[in-house]
C-alpha positions in Angstrom: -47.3 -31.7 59.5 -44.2 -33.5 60.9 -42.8 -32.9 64.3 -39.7 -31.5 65.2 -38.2 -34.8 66.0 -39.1 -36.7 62.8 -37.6 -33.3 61.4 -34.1 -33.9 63.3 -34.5 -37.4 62.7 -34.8 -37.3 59.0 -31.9 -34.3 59.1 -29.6 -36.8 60.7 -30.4 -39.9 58.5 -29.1 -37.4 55.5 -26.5 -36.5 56.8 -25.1 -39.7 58.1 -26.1 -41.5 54.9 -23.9 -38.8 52.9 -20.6 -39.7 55.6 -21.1 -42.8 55.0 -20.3 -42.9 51.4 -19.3 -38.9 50.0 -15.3 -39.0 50.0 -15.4 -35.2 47.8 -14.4 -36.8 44.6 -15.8 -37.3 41.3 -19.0 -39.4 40.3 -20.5 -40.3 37.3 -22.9 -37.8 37.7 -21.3 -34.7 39.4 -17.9 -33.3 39.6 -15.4 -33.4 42.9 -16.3 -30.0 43.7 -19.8 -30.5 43.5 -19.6 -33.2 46.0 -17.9 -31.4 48.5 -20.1 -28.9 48.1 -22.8 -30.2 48.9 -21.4 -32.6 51.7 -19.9 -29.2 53.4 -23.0 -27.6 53.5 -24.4 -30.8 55.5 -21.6 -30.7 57.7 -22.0 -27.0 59.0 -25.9 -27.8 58.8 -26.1 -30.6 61.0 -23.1 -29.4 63.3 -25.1 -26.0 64.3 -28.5 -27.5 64.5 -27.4 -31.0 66.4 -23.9 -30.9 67.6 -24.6 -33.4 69.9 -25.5 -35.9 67.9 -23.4 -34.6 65.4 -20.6 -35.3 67.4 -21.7 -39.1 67.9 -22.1 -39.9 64.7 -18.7 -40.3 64.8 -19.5 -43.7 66.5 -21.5 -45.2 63.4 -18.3 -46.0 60.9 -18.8 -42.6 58.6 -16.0 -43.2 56.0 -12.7 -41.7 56.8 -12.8 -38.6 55.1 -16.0 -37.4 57.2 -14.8 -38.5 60.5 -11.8 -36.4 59.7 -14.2 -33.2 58.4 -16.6 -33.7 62.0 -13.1 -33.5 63.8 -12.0 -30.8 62.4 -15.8 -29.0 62.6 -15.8 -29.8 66.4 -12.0 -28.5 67.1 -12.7 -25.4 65.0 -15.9 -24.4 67.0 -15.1 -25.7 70.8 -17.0 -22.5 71.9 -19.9 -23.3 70.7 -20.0 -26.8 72.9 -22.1 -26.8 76.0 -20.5 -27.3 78.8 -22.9 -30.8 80.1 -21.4 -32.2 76.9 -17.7 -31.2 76.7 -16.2 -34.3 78.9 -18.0 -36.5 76.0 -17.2 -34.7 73.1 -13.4 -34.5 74.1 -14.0 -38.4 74.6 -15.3 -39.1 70.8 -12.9 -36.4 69.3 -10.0 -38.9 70.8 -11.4 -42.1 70.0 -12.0 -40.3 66.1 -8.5 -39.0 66.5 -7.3 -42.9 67.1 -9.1 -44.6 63.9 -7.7 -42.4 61.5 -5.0 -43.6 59.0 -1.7 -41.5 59.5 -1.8 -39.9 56.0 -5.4 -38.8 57.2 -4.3 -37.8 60.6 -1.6 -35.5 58.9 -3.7 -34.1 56.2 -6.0 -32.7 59.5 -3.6 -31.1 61.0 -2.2 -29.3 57.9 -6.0 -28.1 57.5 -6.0 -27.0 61.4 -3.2 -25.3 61.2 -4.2 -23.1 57.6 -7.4 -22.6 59.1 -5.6 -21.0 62.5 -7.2 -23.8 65.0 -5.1 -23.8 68.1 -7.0 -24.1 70.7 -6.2 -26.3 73.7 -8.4 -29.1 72.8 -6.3 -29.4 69.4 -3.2 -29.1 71.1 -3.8 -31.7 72.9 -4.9 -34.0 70.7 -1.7 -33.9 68.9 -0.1 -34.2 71.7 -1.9 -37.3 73.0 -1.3 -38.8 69.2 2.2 -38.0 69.0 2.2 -39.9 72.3 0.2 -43.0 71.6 2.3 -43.8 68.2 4.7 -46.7 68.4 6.8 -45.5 65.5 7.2 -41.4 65.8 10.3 -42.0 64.2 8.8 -43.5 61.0 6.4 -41.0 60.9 8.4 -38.0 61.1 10.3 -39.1 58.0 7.2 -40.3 55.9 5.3 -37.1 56.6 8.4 -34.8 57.5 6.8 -31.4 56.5 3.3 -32.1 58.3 5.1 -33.6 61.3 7.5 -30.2 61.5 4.0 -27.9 60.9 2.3 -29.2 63.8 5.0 -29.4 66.2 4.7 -25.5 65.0 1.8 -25.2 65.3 1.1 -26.6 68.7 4.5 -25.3 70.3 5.5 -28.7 70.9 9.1 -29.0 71.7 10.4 -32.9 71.2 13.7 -34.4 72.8 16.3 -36.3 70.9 17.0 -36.0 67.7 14.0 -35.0 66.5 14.6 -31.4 66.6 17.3 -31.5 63.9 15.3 -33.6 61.9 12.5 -31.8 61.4 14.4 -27.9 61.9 17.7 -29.0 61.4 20.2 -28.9 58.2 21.0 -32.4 58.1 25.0 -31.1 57.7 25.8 -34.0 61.0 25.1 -37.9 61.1 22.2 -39.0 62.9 22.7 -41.8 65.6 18.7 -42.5 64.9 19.0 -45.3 61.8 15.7 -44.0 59.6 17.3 -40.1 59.6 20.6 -41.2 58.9 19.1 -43.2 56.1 16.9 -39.7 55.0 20.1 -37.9 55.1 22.4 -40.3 53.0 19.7 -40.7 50.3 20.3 -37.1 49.2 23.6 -38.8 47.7 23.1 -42.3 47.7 20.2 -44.1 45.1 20.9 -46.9 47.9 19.7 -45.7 50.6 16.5 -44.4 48.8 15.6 -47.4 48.4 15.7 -48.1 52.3 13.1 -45.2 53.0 9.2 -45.7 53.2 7.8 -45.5 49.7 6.3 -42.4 49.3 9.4 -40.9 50.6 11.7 -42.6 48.3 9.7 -41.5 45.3 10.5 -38.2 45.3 14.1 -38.4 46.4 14.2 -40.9 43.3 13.2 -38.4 41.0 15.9 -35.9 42.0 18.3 -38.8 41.6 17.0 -39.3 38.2 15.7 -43.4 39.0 13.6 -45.0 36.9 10.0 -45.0 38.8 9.4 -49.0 37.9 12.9 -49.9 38.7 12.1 -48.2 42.0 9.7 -50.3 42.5 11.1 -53.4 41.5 13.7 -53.1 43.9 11.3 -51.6 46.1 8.7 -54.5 46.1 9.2 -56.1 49.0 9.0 -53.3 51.4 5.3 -51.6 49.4 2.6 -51.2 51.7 -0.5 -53.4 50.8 -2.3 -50.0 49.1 1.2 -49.4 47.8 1.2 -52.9 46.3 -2.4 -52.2 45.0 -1.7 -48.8 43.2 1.8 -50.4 42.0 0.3 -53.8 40.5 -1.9 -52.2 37.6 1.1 -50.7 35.7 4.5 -53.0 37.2 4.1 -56.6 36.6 7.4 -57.3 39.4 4.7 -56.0 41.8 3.1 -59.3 43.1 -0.3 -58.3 45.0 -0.8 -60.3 48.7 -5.0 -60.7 47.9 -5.7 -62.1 51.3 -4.5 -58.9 52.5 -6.4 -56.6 50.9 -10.4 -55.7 52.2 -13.3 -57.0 50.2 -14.0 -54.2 48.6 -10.5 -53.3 47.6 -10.4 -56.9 46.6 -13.2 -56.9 44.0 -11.7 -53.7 42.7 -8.2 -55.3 41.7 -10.2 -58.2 40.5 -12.7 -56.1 38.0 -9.5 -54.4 36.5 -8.1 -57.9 35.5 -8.9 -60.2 32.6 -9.4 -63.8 34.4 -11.3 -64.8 37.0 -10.8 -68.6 38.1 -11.1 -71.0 41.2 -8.1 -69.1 42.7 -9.7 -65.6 42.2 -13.2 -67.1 43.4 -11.4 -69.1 46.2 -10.1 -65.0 47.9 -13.3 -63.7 47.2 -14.9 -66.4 49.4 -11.8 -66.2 52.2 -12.1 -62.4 52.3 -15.9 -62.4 52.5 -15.8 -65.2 55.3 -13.7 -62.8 57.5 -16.3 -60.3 57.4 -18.9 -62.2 57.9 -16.6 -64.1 61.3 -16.4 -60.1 62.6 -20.0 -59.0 61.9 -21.9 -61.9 63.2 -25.5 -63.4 61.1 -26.2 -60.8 58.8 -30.3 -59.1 60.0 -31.8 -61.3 57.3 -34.9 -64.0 57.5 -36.7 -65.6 54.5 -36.1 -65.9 50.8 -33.7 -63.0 50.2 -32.7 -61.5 46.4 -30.1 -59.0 45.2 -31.0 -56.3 42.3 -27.4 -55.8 41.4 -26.5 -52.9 39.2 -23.8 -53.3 36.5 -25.3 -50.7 34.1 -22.6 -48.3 32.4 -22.8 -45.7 35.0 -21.6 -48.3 37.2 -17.9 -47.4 35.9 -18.5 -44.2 38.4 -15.6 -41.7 37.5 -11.6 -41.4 36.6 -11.5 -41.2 40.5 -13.6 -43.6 41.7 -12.9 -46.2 38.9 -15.9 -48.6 38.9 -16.7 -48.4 42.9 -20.2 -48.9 42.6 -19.5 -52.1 40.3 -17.1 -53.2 43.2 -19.5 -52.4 46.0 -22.3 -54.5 44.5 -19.6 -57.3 43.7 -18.1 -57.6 47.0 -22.3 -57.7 48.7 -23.1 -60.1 46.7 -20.2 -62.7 47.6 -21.2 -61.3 51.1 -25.1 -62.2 51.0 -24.2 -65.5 49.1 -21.7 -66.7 51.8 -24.0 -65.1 54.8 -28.0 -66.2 54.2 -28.7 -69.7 53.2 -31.4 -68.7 51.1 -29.9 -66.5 48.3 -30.3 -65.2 44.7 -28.1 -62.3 42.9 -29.9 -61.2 39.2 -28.0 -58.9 38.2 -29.2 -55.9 35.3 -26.7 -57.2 32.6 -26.1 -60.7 33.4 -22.4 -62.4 32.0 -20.5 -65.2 32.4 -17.5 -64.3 34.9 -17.2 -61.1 36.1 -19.5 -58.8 35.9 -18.8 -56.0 33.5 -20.3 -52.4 33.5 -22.6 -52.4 30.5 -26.4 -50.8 29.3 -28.9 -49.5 30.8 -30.5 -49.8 34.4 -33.2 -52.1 34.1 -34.0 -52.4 38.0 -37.4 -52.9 37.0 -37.2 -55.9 35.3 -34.8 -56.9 37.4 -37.1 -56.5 40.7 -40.1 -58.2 39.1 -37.4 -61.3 38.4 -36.7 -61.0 42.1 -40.5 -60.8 43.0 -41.4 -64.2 40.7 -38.8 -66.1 42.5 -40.5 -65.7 45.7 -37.9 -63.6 47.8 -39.6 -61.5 50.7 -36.5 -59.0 50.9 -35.0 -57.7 48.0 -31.7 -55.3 48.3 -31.0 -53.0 45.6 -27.2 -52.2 45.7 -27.7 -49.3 42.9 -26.4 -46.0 42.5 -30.3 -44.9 42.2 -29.5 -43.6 38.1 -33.0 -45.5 36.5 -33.2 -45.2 33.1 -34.2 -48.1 31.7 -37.8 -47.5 32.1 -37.4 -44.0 34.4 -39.9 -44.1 37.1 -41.1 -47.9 36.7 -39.6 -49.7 39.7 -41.3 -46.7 42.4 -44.4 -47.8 40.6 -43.9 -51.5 41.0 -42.9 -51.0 44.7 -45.8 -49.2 45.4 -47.9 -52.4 44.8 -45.6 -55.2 46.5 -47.1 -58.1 47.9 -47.7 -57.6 51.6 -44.8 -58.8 53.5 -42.2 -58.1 50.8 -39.5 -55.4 51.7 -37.4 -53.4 49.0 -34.0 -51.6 50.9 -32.1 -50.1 48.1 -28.5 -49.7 49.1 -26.8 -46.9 47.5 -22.7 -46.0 47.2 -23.3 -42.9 45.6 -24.2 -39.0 47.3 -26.3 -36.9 44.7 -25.2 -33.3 45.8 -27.5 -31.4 43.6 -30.5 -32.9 45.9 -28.1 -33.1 49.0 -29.0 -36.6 49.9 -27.9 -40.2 48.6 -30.1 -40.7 45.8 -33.6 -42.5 45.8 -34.9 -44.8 44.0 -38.7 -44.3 45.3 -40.2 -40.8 47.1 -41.5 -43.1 50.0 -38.8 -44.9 50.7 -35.3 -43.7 51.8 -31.6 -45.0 50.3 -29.3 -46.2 52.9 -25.8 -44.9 52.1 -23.6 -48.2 51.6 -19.5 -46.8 51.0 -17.9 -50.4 51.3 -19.4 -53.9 51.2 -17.9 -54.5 54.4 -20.3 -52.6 55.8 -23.2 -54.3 54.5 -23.5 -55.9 58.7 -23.9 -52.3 59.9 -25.7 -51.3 57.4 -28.4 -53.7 57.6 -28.3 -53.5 61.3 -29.5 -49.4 60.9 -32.0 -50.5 58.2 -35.1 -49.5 60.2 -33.8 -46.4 61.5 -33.0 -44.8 57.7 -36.3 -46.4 56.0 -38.5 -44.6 59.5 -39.9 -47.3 61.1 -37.6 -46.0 64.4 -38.2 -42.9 66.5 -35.7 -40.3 67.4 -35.4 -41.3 70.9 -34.7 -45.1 69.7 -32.1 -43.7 67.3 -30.6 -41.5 70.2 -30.4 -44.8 72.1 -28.6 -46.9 69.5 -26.2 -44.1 69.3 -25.6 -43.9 72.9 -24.6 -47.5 73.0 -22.0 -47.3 70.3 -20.6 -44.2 71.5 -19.8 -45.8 74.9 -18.3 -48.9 72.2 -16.7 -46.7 70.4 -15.2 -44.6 73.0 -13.9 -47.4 75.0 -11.8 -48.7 72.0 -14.1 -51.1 70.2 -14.8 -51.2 66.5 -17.2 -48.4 65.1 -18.1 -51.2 62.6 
């Protein structure tokens, strides 16, 4: 019978495996409701059983949209914080508060505000957001409606011109350059095209614009994800690579045709800065990559071929970071790696095995069909010092955990190749070769990181 801490350690490693790659939309395998089905039902689970450590997960570089959903948990049910940990909750709620993008930041507080959160705690950390951002200005015109609902919301009263801005009629100029802009773009198509992107879209459309013109004469003000999203269907739109993150990088790369020396030469650049910020990747001996490009690989309309990416990105990672190296991937090609067949992990492990490597990584999303059930029974019979750690980018709601390849051996959630480092780093913690009390202390020392203003990665 287990005890109650491998319980709440085994409860935690689910959940945190889940944050770290469930975003609520659609996988090959289960629909976007589905997903956040199941991921809310971890949520409230682990927030009422372990808020503590439910609150420092926060520290561990959970994807965005679940360090935006433990926010809002926390913030929704202050009362229910004990008062020894309040001072260090407040603390991680801040530092949360502080890595999230702005769109994200915004989407929280429209959900805070429709859910009726107003406590002090949220007021504040509006407030202290508002504060910190060098460009209130720029935000209030790119997310004009959210901005004007949480002032609302939080009875905040700003000086200058923001007022009229966000409340006003717009009927007098603006001294302030951005809202003047706003305000002439109801009648000018040239000014539009002097407003953030987003904004300018919709004023566009009003004005009856063209939506690739727009962004042809748009181009050199696009953000990079603006650039990204604009690149696949406007050919004016000329993509900055080096400026996008590995991941996001092998993405725009599967959706193309060619692959050359260029193409190979940002994969290399991009994976070199990773590996500069991460340090040595936890890795010793002959090491091998089981690297699934089977057809479910494409993932869904939403997620468009992010397990393919995922694997893509690791394996420049693992080639560029351990000296002794070797990728076989399920359906081997010539170039890029295409999403094709079935999932022969099997045969694919065994290939791994006969070349001698001691550590294999499995960067699957767990779907085996190509014998079902073979590779648990090869890994029940490895060689002694030979470790399997299958890294999975996929959450499998119907059995609330990120899917396994093996029933002794647990998945560690992988959402981005960039956190490969990190993921390795927590390897022993997720397969259960550490304690509770060791994984409490690992937290403890990146929550004090984390909430002193260092990376969570």
């Amino acid at each position: 019978m287990r005890t109650a801490d491998e319980v709440a350690r085994d409860d935690l490693l689910t959940f945190l495996n889940a944050a770290f790659v469930s975003t609520g939309q659609a996988e090959f395998s289960s629909t976007a409701d589905e997903q956040r089905l199941g991921l809310g039902f971890l949520h409230e689970y682990v927030r009422g059983n372990y808020r503590r450590l439910y609150a420092r997960l926060l520290a561990l570089g959970v994807n965005d949209h679940n360090l935006a959903e433990i926010i809002h948990g926390l913030l929704s049910t202050g009362g229910e914080t004990p008062p020894d940990f309040q001072q260090e909750e407040n603390a991680l709620i801040r530092a949360g508060v502080r890595r999230l993008p702005p769109q994200r930041f915004w989407k929280l507080t429209a959900r805070l505000r429709r859910d009726g959160v107003n406590n002090r705690r949220t007021r504040a950390v509006i407030r202290d957001w508002l504060a910190r951002h060098p460009d209130p200005v720029f935000q209030a015109v790119k997310y004009r409606r959210k901005v004007a609902g949480a002032l609302r919301h939080i009875h905040l009263h700003p000086t200058g011109e923001m007022p009229d801005f966000l409340f006003g009629d717009h009927r007098r100029p603006f001294a302030t350059e951005l809202f003047e802009t706003y305000r002439g773009a109801r009648h000018s198509q040239q000014a539009v095209t002097r407003l953030p992107y987003s904004v300018a879209r919709g004023l566009a459309a009003k004005h009856g614009m063209d939506p690739d013109k727009l962004v042809e004469r748009m181009k050199d003000r696009l953000t990079e994800k603006e650039r990204l999203r604009a690149a696949g269907h406007n050919s004016s739109v000329e993509l900055r690579p080096e400026r996008l993150s590995l991941t996001e990088l092998t993405s725009w790369l599967l959706s193309r045709e060619e692959f050359g020396e260029q193409e190979q030469q940002w994969l290399e650049r991009s994976a070199r800065a990773v590996l500069e910020r991460s340090g040595p990747l936890a890795l010793s001996g002959r090491v091998a990559a089981v690297l699934d490009n089977s057809f479910s690989a494409t993932s869904s309309r939403q997620r468009r071929g992010r397990p393919l990416a995922v694997a893509f990105a690791a394996d420049q990672l693992l080639r560029l970071g351990h000296s002794d190296y070797r990728g076989f991937w399920t359906s081997p090609q010539e170039g890029l790696p295409r999403p094709r067949g079935q999932s022969n992990l099997s045969e694919r492990l065994l290939d791994a095995l006969e070349w001698g490597a001691t550590t294999v990584l499995v960067i699957s999303d767990g779907i085996e069909n190509d014998p079902a059930g073979a590779f648990q029974h090869i890994t029940k019979r490895l060689p002694s010092g030979v470790q399997v750690l299958h890294l999975n980018p996929v959450f499998d709601p119907e059995e609330l955990e990120v899917a396994n390849l093996t029933a002794h051996s647990r998945a560690i959630g992988l959402h981005r190749a960039e956190d490969l480092p990190t993921a390795l780093g927590f390897a022993r913690y997720v397969i259960g070769e550490g304690s509770l009390i060791e994984l409490e202390t690992y937290l403890a020392k990146r929550v004090h990181h984390f909430i002193r203003g260092g990376s969570d990665a």
